[in-house]
C-alpha positions in Angstrom: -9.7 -26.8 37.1 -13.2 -26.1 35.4 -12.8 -24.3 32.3 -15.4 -21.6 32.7 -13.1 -20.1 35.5 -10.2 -19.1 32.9 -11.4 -15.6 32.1 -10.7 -14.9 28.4 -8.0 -12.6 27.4 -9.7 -10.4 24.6 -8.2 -7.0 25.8 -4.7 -5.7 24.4 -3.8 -4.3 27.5 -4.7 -7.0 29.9 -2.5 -9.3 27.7 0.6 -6.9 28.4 -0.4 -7.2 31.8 -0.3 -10.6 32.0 2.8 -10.9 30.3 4.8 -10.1 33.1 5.2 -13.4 34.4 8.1 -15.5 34.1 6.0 -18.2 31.5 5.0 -15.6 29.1 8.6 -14.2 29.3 10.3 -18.1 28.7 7.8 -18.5 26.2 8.5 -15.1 24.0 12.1 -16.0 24.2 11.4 -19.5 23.0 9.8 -18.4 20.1 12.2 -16.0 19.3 15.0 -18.7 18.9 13.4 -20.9 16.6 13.1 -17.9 14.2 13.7 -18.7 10.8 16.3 -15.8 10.1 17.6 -16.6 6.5 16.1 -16.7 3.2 17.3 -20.4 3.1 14.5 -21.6 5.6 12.1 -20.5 3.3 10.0 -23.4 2.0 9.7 -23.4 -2.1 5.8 -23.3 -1.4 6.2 -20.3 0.3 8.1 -18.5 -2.5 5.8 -19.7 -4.8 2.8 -17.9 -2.6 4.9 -14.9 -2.4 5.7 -14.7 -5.6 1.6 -14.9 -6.2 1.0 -12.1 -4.5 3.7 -10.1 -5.9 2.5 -11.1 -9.4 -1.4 -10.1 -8.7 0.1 -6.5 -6.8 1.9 -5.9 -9.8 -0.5 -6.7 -12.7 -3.0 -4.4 -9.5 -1.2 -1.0 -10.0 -0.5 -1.5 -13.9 -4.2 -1.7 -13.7 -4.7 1.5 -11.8 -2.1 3.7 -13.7 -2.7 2.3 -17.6 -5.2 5.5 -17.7 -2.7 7.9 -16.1 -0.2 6.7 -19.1 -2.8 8.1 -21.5 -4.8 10.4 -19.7 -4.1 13.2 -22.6 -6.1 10.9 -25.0 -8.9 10.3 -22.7 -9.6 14.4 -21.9 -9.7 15.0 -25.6 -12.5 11.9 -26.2 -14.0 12.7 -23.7 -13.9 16.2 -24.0 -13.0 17.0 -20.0 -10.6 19.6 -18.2 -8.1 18.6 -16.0 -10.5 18.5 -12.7 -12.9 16.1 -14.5 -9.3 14.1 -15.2 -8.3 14.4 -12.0 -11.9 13.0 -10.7 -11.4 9.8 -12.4 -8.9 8.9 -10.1 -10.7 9.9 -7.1 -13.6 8.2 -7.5 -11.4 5.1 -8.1 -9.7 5.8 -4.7 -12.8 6.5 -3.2 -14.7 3.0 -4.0 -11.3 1.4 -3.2 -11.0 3.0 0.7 -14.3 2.8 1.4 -14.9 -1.3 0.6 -11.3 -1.5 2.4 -12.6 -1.7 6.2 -15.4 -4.3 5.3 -12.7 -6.9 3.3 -10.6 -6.2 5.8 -12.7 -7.2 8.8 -13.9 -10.3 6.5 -10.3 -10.9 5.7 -9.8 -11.4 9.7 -12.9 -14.2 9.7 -13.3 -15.8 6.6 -11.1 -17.5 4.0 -8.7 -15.1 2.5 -8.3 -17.1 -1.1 -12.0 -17.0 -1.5 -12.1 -13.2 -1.0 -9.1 -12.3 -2.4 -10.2 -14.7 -5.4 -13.4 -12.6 -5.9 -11.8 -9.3 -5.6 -9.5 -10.0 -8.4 -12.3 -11.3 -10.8 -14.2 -8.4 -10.1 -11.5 -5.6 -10.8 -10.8 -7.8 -14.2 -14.0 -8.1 -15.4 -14.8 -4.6 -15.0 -11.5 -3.4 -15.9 -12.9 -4.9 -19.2 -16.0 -3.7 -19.7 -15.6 -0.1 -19.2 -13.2 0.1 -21.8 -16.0 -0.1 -24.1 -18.1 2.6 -22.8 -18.2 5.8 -24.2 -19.5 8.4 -22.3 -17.8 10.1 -19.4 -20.0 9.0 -16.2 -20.6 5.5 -16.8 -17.2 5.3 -17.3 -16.1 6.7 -14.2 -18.6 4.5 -12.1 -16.5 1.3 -13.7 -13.4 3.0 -12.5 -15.0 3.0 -9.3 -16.2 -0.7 -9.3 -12.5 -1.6 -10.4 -11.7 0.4 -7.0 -14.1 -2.3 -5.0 -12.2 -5.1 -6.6 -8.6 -4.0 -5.9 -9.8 -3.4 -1.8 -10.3 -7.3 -1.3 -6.9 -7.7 -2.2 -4.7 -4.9 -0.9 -6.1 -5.5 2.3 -5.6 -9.0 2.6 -2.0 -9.9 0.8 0.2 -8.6 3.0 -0.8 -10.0 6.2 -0.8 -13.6 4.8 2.7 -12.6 4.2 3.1 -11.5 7.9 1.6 -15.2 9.2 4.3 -17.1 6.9 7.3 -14.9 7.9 8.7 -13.1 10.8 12.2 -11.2 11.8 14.1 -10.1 8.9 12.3 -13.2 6.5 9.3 -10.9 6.4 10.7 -7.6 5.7 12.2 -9.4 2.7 9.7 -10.7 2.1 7.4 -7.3 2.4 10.3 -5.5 0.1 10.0 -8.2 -2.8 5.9 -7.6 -2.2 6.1 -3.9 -2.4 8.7 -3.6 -5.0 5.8 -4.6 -7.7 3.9 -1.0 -7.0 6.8 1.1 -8.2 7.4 -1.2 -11.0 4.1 -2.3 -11.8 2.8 1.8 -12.3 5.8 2.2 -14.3 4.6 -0.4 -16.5 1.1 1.1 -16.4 2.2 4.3 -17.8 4.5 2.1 -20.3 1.5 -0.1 -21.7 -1.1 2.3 -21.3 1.2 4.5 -23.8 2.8 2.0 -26.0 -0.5 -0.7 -26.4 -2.5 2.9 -26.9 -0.2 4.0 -29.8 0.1 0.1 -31.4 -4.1 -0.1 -31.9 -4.5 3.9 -32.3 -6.9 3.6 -29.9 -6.1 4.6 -25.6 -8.7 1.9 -24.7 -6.6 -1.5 -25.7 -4.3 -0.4 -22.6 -6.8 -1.0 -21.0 -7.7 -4.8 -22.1 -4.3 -6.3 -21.1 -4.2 -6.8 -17.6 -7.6 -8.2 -17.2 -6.0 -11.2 -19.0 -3.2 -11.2 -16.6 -5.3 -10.9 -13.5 -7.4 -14.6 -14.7 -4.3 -15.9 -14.5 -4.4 -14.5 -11.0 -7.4 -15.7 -9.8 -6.4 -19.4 -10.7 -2.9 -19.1 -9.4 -4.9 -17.7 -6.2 -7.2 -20.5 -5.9 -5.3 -23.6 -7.1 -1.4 -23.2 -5.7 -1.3 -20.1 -3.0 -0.4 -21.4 0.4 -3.2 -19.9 2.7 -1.6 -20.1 6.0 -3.5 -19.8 9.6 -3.7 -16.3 11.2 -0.4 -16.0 13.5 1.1 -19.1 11.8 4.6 -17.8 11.8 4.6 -16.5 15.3 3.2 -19.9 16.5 0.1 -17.7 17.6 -3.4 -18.7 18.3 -5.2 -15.5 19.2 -8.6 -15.5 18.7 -10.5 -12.6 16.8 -12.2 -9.6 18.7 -15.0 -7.6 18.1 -14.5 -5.3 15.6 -15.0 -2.4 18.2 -12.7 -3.6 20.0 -9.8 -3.8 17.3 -10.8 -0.3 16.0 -10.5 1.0 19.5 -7.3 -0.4 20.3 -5.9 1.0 16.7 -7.2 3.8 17.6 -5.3 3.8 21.3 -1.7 2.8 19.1 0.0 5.8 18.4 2.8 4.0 16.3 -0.2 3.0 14.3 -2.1 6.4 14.6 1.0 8.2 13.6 2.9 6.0 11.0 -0.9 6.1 9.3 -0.9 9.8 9.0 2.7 9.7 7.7 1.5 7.1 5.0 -1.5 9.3 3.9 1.1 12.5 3.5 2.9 9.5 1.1 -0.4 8.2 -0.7 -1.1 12.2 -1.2 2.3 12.7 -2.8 1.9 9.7 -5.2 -1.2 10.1 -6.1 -0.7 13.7 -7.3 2.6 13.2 -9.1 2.1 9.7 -10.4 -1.5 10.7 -12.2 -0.6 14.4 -13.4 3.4 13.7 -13.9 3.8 12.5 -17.4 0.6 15.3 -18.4 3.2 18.4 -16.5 6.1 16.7 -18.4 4.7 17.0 -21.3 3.8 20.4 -20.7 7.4 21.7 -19.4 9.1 19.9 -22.4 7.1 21.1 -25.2 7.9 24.7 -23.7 11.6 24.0 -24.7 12.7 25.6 -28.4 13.1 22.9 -30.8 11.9 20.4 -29.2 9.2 17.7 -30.5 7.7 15.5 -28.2 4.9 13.2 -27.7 2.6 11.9 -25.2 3.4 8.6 -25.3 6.8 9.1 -25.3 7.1 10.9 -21.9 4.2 8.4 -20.5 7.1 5.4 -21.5 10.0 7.7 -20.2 8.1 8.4 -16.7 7.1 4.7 -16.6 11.0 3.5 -16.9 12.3 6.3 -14.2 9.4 5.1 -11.8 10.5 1.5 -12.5 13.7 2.5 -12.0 13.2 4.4 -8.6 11.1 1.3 -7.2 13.6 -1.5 -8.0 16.1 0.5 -6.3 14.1 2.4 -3.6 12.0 -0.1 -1.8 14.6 -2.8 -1.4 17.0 -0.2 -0.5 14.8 0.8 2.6 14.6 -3.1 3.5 17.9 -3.4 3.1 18.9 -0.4 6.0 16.1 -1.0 8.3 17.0 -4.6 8.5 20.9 -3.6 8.9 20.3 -1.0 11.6 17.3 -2.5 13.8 20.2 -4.4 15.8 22.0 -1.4 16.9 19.0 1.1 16.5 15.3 0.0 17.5 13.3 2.7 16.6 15.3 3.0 12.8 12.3 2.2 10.7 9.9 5.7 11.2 13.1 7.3 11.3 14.2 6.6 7.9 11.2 7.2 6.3 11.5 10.3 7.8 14.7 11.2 6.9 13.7 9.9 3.8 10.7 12.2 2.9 12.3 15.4 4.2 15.0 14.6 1.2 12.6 13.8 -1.2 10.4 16.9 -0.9 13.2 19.6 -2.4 14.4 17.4 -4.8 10.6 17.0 -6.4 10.2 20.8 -5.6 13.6 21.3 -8.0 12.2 18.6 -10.5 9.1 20.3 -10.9 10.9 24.0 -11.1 13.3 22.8 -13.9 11.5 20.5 -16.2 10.9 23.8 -18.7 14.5 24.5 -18.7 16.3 21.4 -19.1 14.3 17.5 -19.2 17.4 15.5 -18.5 18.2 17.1 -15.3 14.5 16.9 -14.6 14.3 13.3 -15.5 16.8 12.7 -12.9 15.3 14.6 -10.3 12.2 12.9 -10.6 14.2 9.6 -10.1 15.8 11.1 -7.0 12.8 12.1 -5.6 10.6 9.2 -6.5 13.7 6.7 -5.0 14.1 8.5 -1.5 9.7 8.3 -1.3 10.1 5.0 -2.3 12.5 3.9 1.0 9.2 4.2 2.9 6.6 1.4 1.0 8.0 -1.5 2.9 8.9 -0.8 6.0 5.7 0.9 6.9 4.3 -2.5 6.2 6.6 -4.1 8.6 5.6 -1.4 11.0 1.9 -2.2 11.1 2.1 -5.9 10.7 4.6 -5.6 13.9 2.7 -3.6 16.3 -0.3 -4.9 15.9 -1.5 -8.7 17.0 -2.4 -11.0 14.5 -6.3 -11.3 14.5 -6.0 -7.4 14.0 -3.9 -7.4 11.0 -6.0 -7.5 8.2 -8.8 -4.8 9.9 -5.4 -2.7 10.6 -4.2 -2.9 6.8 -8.0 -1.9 5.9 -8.2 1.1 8.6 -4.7 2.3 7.2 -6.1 2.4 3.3 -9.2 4.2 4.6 -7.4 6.9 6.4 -4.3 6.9 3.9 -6.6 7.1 0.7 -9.1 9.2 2.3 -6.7 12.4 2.7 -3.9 11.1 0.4 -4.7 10.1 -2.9 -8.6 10.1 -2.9 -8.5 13.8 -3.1 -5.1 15.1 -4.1 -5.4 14.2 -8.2 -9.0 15.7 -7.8 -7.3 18.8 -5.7 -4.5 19.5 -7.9 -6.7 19.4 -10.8 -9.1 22.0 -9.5 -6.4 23.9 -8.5 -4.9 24.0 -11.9 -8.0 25.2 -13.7 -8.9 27.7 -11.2 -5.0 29.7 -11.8 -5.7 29.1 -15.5 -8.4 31.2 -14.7 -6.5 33.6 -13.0 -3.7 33.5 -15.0 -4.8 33.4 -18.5 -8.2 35.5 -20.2 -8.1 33.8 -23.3 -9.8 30.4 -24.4 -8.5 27.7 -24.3 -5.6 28.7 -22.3 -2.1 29.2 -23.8 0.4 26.1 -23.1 2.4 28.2 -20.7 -0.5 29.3 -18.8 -1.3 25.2 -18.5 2.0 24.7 -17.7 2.5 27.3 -14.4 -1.1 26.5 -13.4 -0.2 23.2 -13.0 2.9 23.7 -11.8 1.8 25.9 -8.7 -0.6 23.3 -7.9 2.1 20.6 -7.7 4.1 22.4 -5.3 1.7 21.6 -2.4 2.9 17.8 -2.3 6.1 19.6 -1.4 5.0 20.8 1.8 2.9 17.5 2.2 5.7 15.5 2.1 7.9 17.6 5.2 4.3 17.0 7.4 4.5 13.4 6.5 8.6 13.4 7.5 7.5 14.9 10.9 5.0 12.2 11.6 7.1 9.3 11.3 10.0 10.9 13.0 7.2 11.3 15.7 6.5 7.8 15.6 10.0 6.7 16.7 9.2 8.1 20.2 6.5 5.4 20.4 7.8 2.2 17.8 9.8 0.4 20.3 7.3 0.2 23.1 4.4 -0.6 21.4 6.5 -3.4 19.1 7.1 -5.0 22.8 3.2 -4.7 23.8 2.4 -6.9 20.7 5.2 -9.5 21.3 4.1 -10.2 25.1 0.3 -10.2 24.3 1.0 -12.7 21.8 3.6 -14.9 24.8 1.2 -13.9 27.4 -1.6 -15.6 26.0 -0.1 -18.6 24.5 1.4 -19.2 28.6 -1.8 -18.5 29.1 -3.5 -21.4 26.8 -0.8 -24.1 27.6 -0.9 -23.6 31.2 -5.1 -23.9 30.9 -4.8 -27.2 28.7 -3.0 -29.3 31.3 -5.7 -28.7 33.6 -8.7 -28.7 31.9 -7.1 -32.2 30.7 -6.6 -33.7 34.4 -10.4 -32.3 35.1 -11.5 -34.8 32.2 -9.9 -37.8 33.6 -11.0 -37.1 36.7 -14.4 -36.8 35.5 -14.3 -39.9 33.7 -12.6 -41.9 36.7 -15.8 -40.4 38.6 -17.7 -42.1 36.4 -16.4 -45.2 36.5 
């Protein structure tokens, strides 16, 4: 059989097709039994990569939330109100969604320690530099720049994760990953506040973790296991034009829909995680008798966030991986469950924080643990419904849409918001701290309702989860039959050439 005649399988849907047959269907089930299902299969090289990754993701977002921890400083120095604050942040986000698509379509290509190598350096080094500048908009562009750095990374890290591990393996794999954003802000808040306070000065926060993230880049380069793209699943599906993977993204309305239930979570976040300790502050200096500090509710915010993550994201794992067996469609429907709890117990934390901060400290830690439930298995989800030569671009297409009405705009919204009812709310100048404190408090009740939308969009996704999990499970069978059943022949049409020859 002449190898030209095998027409090549670059369409989604013809794969599916094709993986009706009885070879793709001995073949899936095959693979599936030589699944390594425990943690005990896991090779110490491959801990040793995860646990790379899981260091650089931490040392990542105590990177992007040392500012938050001492954003109080930096609007007096600088001399901004809280929408200039708030656009700090969004032009961080903005750099970071924007460069996401192109490392993630590079990611899919080219060698992903390189990139991920350079991405790292990048964020460091400018991490470092624009501590030492001292006006506001030079500053912000080297917030940006630090935005470019973190996208070659975030795109890339968890689908080498995805083409070590499969099954349950990954998802514990994706929880251990994931668990270093909740605890890795916390300690952004924490060192941005405490580091601040040591040196009298907000911008040594700011100088630790590009130290950390050299380490990074050598740990990155020298001993992190780069594994070939569908590795774990024993796949060798070739890349596609990238038209073609954004169309059939597009066409996936798990993806589609678990996407827009992410960006209602990246929206929530990003508002609560950057003005939170600030609206803290504010409630709790309201209180008679009470004296407080900045830095102090920055370190006591960091530890309930901690807190909430360490609990929260393995805690999702943990239920999807228990109920998948006897409930296929579990994983959009407990992160939907999860954010429809969430959203009145931040709407009560933000209501009582004036009144009593205990009971608010504790709501915050409800609220921020049920969010929390979501991180990892909306990783799972993407890395499971769609093929491996698509992951990366996929991971890239989710941070563009996620970041792009989530968190790119919500710190920047909230903080317009908030200046616009001081003006509303208050004649006198500058405003009085109760006036700062209901301004800002009306604007934080819109993640409230953000949060429900985002609740009804992975409960939506359940409809779809299980089908579309199936698709990507018999392209990938369908085209490895495909390929074995091909090699046998174009091997017999080479010996018979050769005895031609002869």
């Amino acid at each position: 059989m002449d190898q030209s005649s095998i027409t090549p399988n670059t369409s989604n849907q013809q794969l599916v097709i094709n993986g009706d047959n009885e070879s793709a269907t001995a073949l899936l089930h095959e693979k599936q039994s030589r699944r390594r299902d425990t943690l005990s299969d896991v090779t110490f090289k491959e801990y040793m990569t995860v646990g790379i990754l899981c260091f650089v993701n931490l040392i990542n977002y105590m990177d992007r939330f040392t500012l938050a921890g001492v954003l109080d400083d930096v609007k007096t120095e600088f001399g901004i109100g809280d929408d200039k604050a708030g656009l700090l942040q969004t032009v961080f986000v903005i750099a970071y969604m924007v460069f996401a698509p192109i490392f993630g379509y590079l990611g899919d290509r080219y060698s992903r320690r390189l990139i991920m190598a350079f991405g790292v350096a990048l964020w460091c080094l400018t991490t470092f530099a624009g501590s030492y500048i001292q006006s506001f908009v030079p500053f912000t562009i080297f917030r940006g720049l630090v935005g470019v750095g973190e996208a070659s990374y975030s795109t890339i890290a968890p689908t080498i994760i995805s083409d070590l591990f499969v099954g349950n393996v990954r998802s514990k794999m994706l929880a251990f990953f994931y668990f270093a954003i909740p605890v890795g802000s916390g300690f952004g808040y924490i060192v941005g506040s405490v580091v601040g306070a040591a040196a009298d000065n907000w911008r040594w926060g700011l100088r630790v973790t590009p130290f950390l993230g050299l380490i990074a880049v050598a740990l990155i380069l020298w001993l992190m296991e780069n594994p070939e793209r569908g590795q774990a699943e024993e796949s060798r599906m070739r890349p596609t034009s990238y038209q073609e993977d954004l169309r059939s993204l597009v066409r996936n309305p798990s993806f589609m829909l678990s996407t827009l239930a992410f960006t209602c979570v990246a929206f929530v976040t990003g508002a609560l995680a950057w003005w939170g300790p600030q609206f803290i502050f504010l409630g709790l200096t309201l209180q008679p008798g009470v004296e407080i500090t900045q830095e102090s509710v920055s370190y006591k915010f960091g530890l309930v966030g901690m807190a909430a993550g360490a609990l929260g994201v393995p805690l999702g794992s943990a239920l999807a991986q228990r109920l998948r067996r006897r409930c296929p469609d579990c994983d959009p429907v407990i992160c939907g469950l999860a954010l429809l709890a969430s959203a009145p117990l931040v709407f009560l934390a933000l209501a009582t924080v004036n009144h009593t901060g205990s009971l608010a400290y504790l709501l915050v830690f409800l609220g921020m643990l049920t969010c929390n439930l979501t991180w990892s298995i909306v990783a799972d989800i993407v890395l499971y419904v769609v093929i491996p030569p698509r992951r990366s671009t996929a991971e890239a297409f989710q941070i563009l849409i996620s970041h792009m009405f989530g968190d790119a705009g919500s710190p920047y919204l909230v903080g317009v918001i908030s200046e616009s009812l001081k003006r509303s709310l208050s004649s006198s100048e500058p405003p009085s701290l109760s006036v700062q404190f209901r301004s800002l408090q009306r604007a934080l009740f819109v993640t409230c309702f953000v949060e429900v939308l985002g609740g009804i969009f992975f409960l939506l996704t359940a409809i779809y989860i299980v089908r579309d999990k199936q698709k990507v499970d018999r392209a990938i069978a369908a085209y490895e039959a495909e390929a074995q059943s091909a090699e046998p022949s174009h091997s017999n049409a080479q010996e018979e050439h050769q005895e031609g020859g002869e």
